[in-house]
Structures are given as C-alpha cells and as structure tokens.
N, C-alpha and C positions, 0 to 999 in steps of 0.2 A: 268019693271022688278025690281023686289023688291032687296035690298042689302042681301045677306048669315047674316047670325047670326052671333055676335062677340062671340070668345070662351074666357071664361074666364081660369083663370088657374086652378080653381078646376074642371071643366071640361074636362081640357087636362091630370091631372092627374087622375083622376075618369078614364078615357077612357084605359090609360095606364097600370093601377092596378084594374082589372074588380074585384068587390065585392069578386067571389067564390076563387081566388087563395089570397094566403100569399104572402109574403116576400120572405119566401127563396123559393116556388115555383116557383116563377119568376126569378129566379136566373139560370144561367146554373149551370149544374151539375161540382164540381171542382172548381167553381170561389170563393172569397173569399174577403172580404172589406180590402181593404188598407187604411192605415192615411197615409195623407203626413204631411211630419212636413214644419210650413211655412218657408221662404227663409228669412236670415236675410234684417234688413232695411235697404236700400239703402244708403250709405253714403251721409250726407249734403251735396249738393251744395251750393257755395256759392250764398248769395242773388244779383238780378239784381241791377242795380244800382234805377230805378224804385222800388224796393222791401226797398233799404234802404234806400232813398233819404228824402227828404220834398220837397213839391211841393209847388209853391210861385208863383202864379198871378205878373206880370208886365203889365201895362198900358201905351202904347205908344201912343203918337201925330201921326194920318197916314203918315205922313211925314217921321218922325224918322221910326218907322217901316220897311218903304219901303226904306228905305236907308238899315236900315239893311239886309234888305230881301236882295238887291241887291247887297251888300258886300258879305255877305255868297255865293249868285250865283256865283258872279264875283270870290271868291275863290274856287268855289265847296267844300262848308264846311256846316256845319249847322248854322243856328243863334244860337243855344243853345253853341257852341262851343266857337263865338263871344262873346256871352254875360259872360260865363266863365273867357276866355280873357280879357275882361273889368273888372270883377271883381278882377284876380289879379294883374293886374294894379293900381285897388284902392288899395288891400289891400299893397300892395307895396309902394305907397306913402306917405299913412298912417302909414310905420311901423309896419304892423301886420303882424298876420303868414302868408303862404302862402297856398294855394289850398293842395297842396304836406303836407304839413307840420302836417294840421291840419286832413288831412284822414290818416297820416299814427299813430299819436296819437291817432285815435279813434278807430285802426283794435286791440291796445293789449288791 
C-alpha cells in the first residue's frame, strides 16, 4: 500500500480559494478584516545565573572529587555550592572582596 501524497501549502491554499471566486466572495456577507495591534514587550527578566555567569573547567584528582562528591551528599547540597564556599574562604584570607560584595558592585 503506497503512502497518500504530502500536501504542500500551495496546495492547501489553492484548494481553499478555488481559482473562479475573489476575496471578498469568500468572505461572508457582513464580516469585515480587523488589525490587531500587537501587545506590548513583555517586561525583562532578569538573567539566570547560567545566562550571566562564566563558566570555568576544574580538574580534580578522582580522589579529591569524590570527597567532594560525598561532602555535598553528606550535606544534601550541591558541589557547586561547596566549591563556592571554598572560594570565599580564599578570598577571605586573601583580603579580597567577597562573593557578596563583588556581585552587588556589578548589578549598578
């Protein structure tokens, strides 16, 4: 059994608006074209943290990894959240800004 014919869309419109009638004969009697005017643009969201971030490769020893892995489980947290934590730890002993500090100078 052979597959039906694919319709194209000049087809479905050809079929729609047969050659002998117009435009407005196709129209019921009465009806009339409305414009809609479009809807303004949806106000910004702000961006994900994904959307503004940089993303940065780390290379861990299987060891190290899996320690972290199992800290995060053992908190029910993420590694990403850990590693966060370690970093304002550094910047903390270092004397630099902190996590806070430097995302709320970058939001004006």
């Amino acid at each position: 059994m052979s597959k039906p014919p694919k319709l194209s869309l000049a087809a479905i419109v050809a079929s729609a608006n047969p050659q002998g009638r117009s435009a407005s004969a196709a129209r019921p009697q009465g009806a009339e074209i409305v414009s809609l005017a479009l809807a303004p643009p949806a106000p910004k969201q702000a961006a994900t943290l994904k959307q503004r971030a940089r993303q940065m490769s780390v290379y861990l020893e299987p060891p190290v990894y899996d320690q972290l892995r199992d800290l995060a489980y053992a908190e029910r947290t993420k590694m990403h959240a850990l590693m966060l934590e370690g970093l304002e730890l550094l910047f903390k002993q270092r004397g630099a800004r902190s996590i806070a500090q430097l995302t709320e100078t970058q939001g004006r």
